[in-house]
N, C-alpha and C positions, 0 to 999 in steps of 0.2 A: 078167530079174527084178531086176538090179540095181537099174533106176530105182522098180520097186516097194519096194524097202525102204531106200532115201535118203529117198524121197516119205513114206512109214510112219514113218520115224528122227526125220523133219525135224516131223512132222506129233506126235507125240507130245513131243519136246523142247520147242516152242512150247505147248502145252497148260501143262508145267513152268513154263516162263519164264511164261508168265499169272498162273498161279496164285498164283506168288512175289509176283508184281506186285502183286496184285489184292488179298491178306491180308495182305504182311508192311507192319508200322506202317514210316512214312518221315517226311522232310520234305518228298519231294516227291511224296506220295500223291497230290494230286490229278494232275499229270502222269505218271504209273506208269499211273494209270488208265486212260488213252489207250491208253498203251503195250502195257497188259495187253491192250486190246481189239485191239487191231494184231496181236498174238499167238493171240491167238482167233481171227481173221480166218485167218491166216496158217495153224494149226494144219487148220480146216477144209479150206482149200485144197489143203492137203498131202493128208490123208484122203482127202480128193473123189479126187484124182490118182491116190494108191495103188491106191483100189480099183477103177476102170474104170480103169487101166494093167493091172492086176493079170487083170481079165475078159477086156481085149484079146490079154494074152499067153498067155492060157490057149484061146481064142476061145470062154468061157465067155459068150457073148452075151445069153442070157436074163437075166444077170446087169445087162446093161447099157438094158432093156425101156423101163425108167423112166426112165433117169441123163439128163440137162439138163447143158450146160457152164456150169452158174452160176458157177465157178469165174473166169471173165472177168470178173463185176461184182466178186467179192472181189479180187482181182488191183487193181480200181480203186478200192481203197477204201483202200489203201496210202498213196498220196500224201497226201490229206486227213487221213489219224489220226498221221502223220507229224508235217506240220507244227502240227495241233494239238495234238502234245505239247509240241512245243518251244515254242509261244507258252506254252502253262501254264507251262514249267520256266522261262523267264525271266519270268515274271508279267504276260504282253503280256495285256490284255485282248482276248477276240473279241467282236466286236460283227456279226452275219449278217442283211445287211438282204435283202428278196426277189429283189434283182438279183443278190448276191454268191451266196444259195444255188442261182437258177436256174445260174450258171457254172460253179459247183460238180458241179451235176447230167447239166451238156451230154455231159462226155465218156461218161457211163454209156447214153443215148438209142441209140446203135449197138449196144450188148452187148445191152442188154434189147432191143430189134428182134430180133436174131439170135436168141436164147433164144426168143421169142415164135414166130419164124417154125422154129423148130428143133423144136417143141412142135407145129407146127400138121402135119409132117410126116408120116407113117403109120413104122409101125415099122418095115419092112425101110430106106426112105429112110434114117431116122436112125441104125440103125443103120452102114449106107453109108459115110454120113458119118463117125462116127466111128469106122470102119476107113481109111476112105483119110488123114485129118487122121493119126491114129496114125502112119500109113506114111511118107507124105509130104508131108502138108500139105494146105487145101484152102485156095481163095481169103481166103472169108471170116475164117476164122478167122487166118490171116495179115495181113491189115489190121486187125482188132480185135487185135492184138500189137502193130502197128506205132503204133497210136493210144493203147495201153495206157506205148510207149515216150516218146512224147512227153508223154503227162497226166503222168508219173512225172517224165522230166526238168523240165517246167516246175513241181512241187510242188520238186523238190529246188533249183532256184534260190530258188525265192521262200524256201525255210527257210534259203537262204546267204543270202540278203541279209538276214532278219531278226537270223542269227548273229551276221552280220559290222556290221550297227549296234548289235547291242548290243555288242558287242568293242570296239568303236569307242570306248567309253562306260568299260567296263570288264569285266574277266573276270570278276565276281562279281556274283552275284545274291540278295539277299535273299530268306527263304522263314522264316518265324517269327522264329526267331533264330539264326539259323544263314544262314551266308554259305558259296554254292557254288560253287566254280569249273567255267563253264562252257564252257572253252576248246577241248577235246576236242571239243564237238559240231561245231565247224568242220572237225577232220580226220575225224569220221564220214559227213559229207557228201560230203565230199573223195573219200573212198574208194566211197561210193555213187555220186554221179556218176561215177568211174570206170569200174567195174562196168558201169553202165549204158552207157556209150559205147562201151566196148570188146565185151559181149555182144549188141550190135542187131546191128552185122554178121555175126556168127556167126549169129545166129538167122535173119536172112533168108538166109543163107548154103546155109545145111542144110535151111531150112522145112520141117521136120516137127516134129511136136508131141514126141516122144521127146528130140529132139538139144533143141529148146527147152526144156522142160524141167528135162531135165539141166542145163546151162549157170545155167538161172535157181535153182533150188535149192542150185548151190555157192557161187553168187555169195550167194544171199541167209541160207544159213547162215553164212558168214563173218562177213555186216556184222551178221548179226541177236544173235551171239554176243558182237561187240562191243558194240552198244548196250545189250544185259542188262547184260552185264558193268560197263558205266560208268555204268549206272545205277541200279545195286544194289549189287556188291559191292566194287568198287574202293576203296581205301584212302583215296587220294590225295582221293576226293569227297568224303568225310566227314573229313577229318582238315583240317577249315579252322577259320577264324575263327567262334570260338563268340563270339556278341554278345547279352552276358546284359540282360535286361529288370531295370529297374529296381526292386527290391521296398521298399524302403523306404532311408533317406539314408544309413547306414550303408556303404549298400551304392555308393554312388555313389562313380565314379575321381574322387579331388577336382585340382578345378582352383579355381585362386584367383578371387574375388569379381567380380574388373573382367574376369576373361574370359569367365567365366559371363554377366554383365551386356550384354558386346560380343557374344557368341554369341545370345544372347534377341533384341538390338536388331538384328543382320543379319538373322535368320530371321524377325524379325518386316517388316522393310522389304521384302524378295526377295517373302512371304506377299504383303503389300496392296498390294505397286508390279508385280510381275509377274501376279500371281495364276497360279501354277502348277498349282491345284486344279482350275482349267478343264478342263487335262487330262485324259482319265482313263487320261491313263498316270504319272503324276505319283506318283511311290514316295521312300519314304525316301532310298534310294541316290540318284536322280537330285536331289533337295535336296541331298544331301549334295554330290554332285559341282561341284555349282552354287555354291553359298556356301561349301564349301570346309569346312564345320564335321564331324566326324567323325559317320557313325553312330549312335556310343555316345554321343558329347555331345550331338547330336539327343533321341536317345531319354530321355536323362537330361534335360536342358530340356524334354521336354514334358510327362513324368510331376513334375519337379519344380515347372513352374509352371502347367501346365495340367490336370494329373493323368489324363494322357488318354495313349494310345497314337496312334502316328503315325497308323493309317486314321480312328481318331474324331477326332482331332484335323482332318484335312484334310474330313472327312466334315461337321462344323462349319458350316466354309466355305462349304462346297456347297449343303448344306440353306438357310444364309442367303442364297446368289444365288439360288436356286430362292423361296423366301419372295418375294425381291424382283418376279422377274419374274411369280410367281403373281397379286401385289397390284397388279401393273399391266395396262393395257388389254391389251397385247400377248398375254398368255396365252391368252386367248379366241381366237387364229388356231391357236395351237400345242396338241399333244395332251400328255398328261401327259409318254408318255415322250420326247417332241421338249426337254421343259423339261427330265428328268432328264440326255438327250445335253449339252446345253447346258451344264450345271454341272459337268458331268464325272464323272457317274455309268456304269458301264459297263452295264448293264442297267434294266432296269423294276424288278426286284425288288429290287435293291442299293438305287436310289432312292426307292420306298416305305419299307426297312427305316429305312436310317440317317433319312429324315423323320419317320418317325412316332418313332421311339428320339430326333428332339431336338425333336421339336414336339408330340408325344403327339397329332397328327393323321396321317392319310395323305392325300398332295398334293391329293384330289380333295374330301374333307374342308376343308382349309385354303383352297383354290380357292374352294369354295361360300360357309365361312364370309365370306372376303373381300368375296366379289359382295351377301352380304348386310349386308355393313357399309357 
């Protein structure tokens, strides 16, 4: 009964952790968001566990008439809402073209087969099943773990190499105005991949669903305890560099006339000689890092001569190469959002917005007008 009320502990504590996530105000609400669902995912898993372990050890079968191991698709849905939180918390744009979500979807095609063929079975068979898998393991479901092992490991590299070039860059991340250190997530990986490398062998070791189980619910309350914890309540995450938006001169750190002057003429040369707006990973911080001018003297330069914030400011830009490639031949091969990729818009909708917010058209609009000029 033990593993019934770790499964029960673990499955209600994560429900908590959501919750917190999902309503309490942040700076990095929209990545919480992820994390909340990670947590929802995770909390159901636990449930599902408890209560056909709980049927099994009682051999309360009736109980288990209906019960399906969906529990394998949530299991694989970890690595995906993983790593798209950490792209949110470092501001990586995702862009999912139909090739990237079919890859996405590959390692799920074995769980849903088994679930379909597990469903097409009559009730004493599946029942069967999920007495001997309890016991000792059955084939199947022992290769959908070892495949669940591998989808997990190759989501946790891909989130260490995202980590570790943005570290590369630097430990802080802009997110309104508030700069986060996000150094930590590298040792949370760390310790994940650990986890993971040292509990495969246990688990093919033992192959039964009970000893797996176990092993996977200490492992994953430790790390999941920490990642709440570092991304809510921790001190050290909130207690950084507060980088105040400009509200009027007053209020600006003065710096003398010819630096101000030499800061405008760099940011402006780096703008029309590099064009970094092409990007659409192209943020304040990586300007800054580049020309070497602070943050805060950014943000003051642009509200003092442009009177714009950094994204309208770059947003500008964009809209004007988009203009240009609109008003020429080439457009007519390219679909709208091919022209908004190209400017450095991360989505369809970003690129309609900031277009039509500086051109008072939307791209298909300005397109037509053009063709009929």
């Amino acid at each position: 009964m033990f593993l019934k009320y770790i499964t029960l502990f673990s499955g209600f504590n994560y429900i908590v952790f959501a919750i917190t996530l999902l309503v309490r105000k942040s700076p990095i609400r929209k990545a919480n968001r992820f994390l909340g669902i990670l947590f929802v995912v995770m909390s159901v898993y636990s449930i599902m566990l408890s209560f056909s372990f709980s049927a099994l050890h009682k051999e309360n079968y009736t109980h288990l008439v209906y019960y399906a191991p969906y529990d394998l698709v949530l299991l694989l849905l970890l690595g995906p809402l993983l790593l798209r939180y950490i792209r949110e918390l470092l501001g990586i744009p995702t862009i999912s073209n139909l090739t990237d979500i079919l890859i996405h979807l590959l390692p799920f095609i074995p769980s849903v087969t088994f679930i379909v063929y597990f469903l097409l079975q009559g009730t004493s068979t599946r029942l069967n099943l999920l007495i001997t898998n309890y016991e000792k393991g059955i084939w199947q479901i022992n290769l959908l773990n070892l495949l669940f092992y591998f989808q997990m490991i190759a989501y946790l590299i891909l989130s260490y190499n995202v980590i570790h070039k943005q570290l590369r860059k630097t430990s802080k991340v802009q997110i309104g105005n508030i700069q986060l250190d996000v150094s930590w997530l590298r040792i949370y990986i760390i310790i994940n991949l650990s986890f993971m490398l040292l509990s495969a062998p246990l688990s093919f070791y033992f192959a039964n669903e009970k000893v797996n189980v176990l092993i996977a619910q200490v492992a994953m309350i430790i790390q999941f305890i920490y990642l709440f914890v570092k991304s809510t309540w921790q001190t050290s995450l909130f207690s950084t560099e507060i980088v105040n938006e400009v509200k009027n001169k007053d209020a600006i750190l003065k710096i003398a006339d010819e630096v101000v002057e030499d800061y405008f003429l760099k940011l402006m040369d780096y703008i029309n000689e590099k064009k970094p707006y092409l990007n659409e990973g192209c943020s304040i911080q990586s300007v800054s890092d580049y020309t070497g001018i602070s943050v805060h003297h950014l943000s003051n330069i642009l509200n003092n001569h442009f009177h714009k914030n950094f994204p309208d400011f770059i947003n500008e830009y964009r809209t004007n190469e988009a203009k240009r490639i609109l008003e020429s031949d080439i457009s007519n091969k390219m679909t709208l959002e091919a022209v908004g990729f190209e400017c450095g818009f991360g989505s369809k909708s970003s690129f309609n917005k900031a277009f039509k917010k500086n051109t008072s058209l939307t791209p298909s609009e300005y397109r037509l007008q053009s063709r009929n000029n």
